[in-house]
C-alpha positions in Angstrom: 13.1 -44.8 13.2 10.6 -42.4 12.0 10.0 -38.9 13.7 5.9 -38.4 14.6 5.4 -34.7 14.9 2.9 -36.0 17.6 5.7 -37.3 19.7 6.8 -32.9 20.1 5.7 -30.3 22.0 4.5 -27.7 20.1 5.8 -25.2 22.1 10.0 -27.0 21.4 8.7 -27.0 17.3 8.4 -23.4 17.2 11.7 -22.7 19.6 13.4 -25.2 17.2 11.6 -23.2 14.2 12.9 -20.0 15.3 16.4 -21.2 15.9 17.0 -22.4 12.5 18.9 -20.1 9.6 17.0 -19.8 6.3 17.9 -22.3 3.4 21.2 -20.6 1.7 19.7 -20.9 -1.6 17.0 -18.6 -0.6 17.7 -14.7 -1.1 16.4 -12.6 1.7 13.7 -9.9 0.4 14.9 -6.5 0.4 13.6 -4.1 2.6 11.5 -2.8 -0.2 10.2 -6.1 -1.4 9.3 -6.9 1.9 7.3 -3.4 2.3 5.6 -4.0 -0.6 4.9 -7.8 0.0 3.1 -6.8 3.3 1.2 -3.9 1.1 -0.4 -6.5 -1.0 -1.3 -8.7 2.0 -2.8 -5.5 3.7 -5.0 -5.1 0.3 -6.2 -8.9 0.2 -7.4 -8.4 4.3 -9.1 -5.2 3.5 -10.6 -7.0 0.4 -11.7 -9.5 2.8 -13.0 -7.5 5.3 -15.1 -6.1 3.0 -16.3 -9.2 1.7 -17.5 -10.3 4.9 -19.5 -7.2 5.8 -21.2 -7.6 2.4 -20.2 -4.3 1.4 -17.4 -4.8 -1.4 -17.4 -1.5 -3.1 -18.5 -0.2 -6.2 -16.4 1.7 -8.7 -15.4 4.4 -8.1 -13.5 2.9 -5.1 -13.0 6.2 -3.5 -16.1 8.6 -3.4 -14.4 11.3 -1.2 -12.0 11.7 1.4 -13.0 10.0 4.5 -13.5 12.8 7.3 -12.4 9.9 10.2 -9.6 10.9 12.7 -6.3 9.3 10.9 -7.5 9.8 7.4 -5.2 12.6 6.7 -2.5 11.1 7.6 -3.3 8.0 5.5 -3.5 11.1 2.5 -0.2 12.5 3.0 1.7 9.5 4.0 -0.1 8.3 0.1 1.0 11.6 -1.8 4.3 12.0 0.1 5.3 8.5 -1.1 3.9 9.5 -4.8 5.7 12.8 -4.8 8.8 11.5 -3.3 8.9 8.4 -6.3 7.8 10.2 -9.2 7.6 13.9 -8.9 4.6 16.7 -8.8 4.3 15.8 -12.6 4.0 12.3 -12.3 2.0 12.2 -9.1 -0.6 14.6 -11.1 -0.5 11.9 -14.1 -1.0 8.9 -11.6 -4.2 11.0 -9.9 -5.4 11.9 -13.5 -5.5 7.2 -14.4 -6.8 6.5 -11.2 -9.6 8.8 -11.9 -10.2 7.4 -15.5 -10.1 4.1 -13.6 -12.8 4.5 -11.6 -10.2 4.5 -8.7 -11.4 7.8 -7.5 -14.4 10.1 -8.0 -14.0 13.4 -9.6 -14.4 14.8 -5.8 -11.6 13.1 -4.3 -9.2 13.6 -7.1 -9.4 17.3 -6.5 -9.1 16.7 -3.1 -6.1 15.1 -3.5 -4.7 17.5 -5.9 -5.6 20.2 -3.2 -4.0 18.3 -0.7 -0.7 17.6 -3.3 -0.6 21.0 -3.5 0.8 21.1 -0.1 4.1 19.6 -0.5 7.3 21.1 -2.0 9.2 19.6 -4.7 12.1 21.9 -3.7 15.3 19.3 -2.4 13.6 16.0 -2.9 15.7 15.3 -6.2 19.0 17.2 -5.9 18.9 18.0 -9.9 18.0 14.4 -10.5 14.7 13.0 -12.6 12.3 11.6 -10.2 11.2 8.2 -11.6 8.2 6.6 -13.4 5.8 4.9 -11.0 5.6 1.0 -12.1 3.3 -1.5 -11.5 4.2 -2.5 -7.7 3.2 1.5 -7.1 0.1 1.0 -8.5 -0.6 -1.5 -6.5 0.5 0.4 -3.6 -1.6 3.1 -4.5 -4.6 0.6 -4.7 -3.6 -0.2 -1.0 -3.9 3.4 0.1 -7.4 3.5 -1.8 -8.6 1.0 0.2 -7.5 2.0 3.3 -9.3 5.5 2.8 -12.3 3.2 1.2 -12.3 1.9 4.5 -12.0 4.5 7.2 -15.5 6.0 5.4 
């Protein structure tokens, strides 16, 4: 006897769905792989979104810092995360290719510098390195672009 999905509610699919553990040979994601799964999925609907308003923009990506309520807190919660990775040093650097990208315009690099300047270095690292930024915080920078791309 074969099962027709037809033959189910859909309502007792999804209960049943729900109920069930994940395969064992499956690893859960980390908490970080997760974050950072649902930072590139953020970037591929705000690509989207700006596909459909026929507006996909230009390089640079950034032009200046939107003036929108919430912006700012989009800025520092993107340089707190840099700072808190990689460093004043390395946060500079990581402004410095995203402006030789095209990421950012000459104007909002500064501002961001400005606004970097506004943090304190002091007690993040307890005497330890900070580390390099790789490729997935890139990418997470890219997000953060185009969330400010899109509050302008």
């Amino acid at each position: 006897m074969t099962v027709e999905p037809g033959d189910y509610d859909l309502r007792e699919l999804r209960r049943m769905a729900d109920e069930e553990d994940p395969p064992l040979d499956v690893p859960e994601e980390s908490g970080e792989e997760a974050f950072r799964l649902g930072q590139r999925e953020e970037l591929m609907k705000l690509q989207t979104q700006f596909m459909s308003s026929g507006r996909l923009p230009e390089k640079p990506y950034l032009e200046s810092l939107p003036t929108r309520y919430g912006a700012e807190v989009v800025v520092f919660e993107w340089l707190d995360f840099l700072v808190e990775k990689a460093g004043f040093a390395n946060t500079d650097a990581a402004l410095d290719y995203y402006e030789s990208v095209d990421w950012l315009s000459p104007e909002a690099h500064e501002d961001l510098r400005s606004y970097m300047h506004g943090f304190s270095e002091v007690d993040r690292f307890d005497g330890e390195e900070p580390d390099d930024l790789d490729t997935n915080d890139h990418v997470l920078s890219l997000v953060y672009v185009a969330r400010l791309a899109s509050l302008a």
